[in-house]
C-alpha positions in Angstrom: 46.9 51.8 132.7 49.6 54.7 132.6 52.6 55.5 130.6 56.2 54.4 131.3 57.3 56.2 134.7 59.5 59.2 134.3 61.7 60.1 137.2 61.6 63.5 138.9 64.6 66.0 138.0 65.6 67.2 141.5 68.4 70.0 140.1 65.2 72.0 138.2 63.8 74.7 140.4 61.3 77.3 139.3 59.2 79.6 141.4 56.2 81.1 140.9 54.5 84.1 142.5 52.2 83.1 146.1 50.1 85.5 147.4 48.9 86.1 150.4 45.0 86.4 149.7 43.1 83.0 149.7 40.6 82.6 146.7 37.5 82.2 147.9 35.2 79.3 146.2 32.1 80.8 147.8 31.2 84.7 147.8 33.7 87.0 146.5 36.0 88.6 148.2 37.9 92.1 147.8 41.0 91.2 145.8 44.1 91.8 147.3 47.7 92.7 145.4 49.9 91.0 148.3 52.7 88.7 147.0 54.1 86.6 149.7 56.9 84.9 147.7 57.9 82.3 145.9 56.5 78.7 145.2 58.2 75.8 144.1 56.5 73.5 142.9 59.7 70.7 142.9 58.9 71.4 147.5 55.5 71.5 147.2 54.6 68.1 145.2 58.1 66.1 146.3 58.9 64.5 149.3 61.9 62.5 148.2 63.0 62.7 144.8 64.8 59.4 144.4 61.7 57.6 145.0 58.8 60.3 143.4 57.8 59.4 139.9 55.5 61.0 137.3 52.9 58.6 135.2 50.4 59.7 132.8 47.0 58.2 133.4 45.2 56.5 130.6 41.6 55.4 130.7 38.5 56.7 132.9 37.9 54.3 135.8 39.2 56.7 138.0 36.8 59.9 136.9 35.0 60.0 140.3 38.5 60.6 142.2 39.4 63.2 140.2 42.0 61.5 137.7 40.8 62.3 133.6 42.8 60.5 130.4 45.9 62.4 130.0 46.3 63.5 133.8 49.7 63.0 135.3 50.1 61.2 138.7 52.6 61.9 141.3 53.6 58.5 142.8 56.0 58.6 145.7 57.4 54.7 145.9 58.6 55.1 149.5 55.0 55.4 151.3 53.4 52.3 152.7 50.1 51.8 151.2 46.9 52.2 153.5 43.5 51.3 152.9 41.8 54.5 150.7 45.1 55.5 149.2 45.0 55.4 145.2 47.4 53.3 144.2 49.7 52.1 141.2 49.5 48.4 141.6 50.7 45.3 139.6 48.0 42.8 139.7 48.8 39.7 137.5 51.8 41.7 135.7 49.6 44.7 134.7 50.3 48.0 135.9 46.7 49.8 136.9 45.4 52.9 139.3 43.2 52.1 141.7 41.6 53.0 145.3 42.7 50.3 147.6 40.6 48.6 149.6 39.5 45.6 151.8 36.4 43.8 151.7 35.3 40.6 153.3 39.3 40.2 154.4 40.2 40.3 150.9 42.0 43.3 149.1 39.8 45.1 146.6 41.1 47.4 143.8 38.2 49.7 143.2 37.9 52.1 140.4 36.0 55.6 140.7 33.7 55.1 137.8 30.3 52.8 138.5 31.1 51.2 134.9 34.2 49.8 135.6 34.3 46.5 137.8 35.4 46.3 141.4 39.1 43.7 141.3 38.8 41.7 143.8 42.2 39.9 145.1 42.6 36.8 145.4 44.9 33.9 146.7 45.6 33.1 143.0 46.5 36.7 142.2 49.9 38.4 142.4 49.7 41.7 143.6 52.5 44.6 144.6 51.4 47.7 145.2 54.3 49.9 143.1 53.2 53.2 145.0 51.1 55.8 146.4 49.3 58.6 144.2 50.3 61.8 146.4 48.9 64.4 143.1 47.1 65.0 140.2 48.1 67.1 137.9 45.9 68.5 135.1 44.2 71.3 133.0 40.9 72.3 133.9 40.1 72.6 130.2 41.1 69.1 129.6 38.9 67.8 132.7 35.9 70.3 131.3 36.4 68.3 128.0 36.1 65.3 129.8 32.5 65.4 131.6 
């Protein structure tokens, strides 16, 4: 489940300082007061802004990829869907987020949480796959909150 899809505003450009030092997620390093320039985020996270769309995630079958209640999901329309990608699909006229997969020669939507069920698709079902999760976007205290 997500919220309604809200385009990206392409004429809104913001940067932010970048430095040069990496951040280490092992030892420590000596910091480093080197600022390379500017990041924007609108280049960073957007490919092509006529077909990139932000959706708010709602539920938790997606917890073990990453993706918390509240998060919000960059979906870029214009990429084909491969097997692994996360996925905004229609199945049956509902909008969900899943990993897409194929089992058995049948296509599986497969959540990231061991108590939600596995979807299989089916001959019967209608599915369209509405586009590719490219980012997820949230606060680490909101994800803290979460576990």
């Amino acid at each position: 489940m997500y919220s309604l899809p809200a385009p990206v505003n392409p004429g809104t450009s913001r940067s932010v300082p970048l430095f040069t030092q990496s951040v280490r997620a092992g030892f420590p390093s000596p910091a480093a007061d080197y600022v390379e320039g500017g990041l924007d985020f609108n280049a960073l996270l957007i490919n092509d802004t006529a077909t990139t769309f932000v959706v708010r995630a709602e539920g938790e079958s997606m917890l073990g990829a990453g993706i918390f209640p509240g998060d919000f999901l960059v979906v870029d329309r214009s990429l084909v869907a491969r097997k692994e990608d996360i996925v905004i699909a229609i199945l049956d006229g509902e909008f969900t987020v899943k990993r897409l997969k194929r089992r058995n020669g049948h296509f599986i939507l497969a959540p990231e949480n061991p108590a939600y069920p596995v979807i299989r698709v089916d001959e019967a079902s209608e599915l369209s796959i509405w586009g590719v999760v490219t980012y997820v976007l949230h606060g680490l205290r909101a994800a803290r909150r979460q576990r």
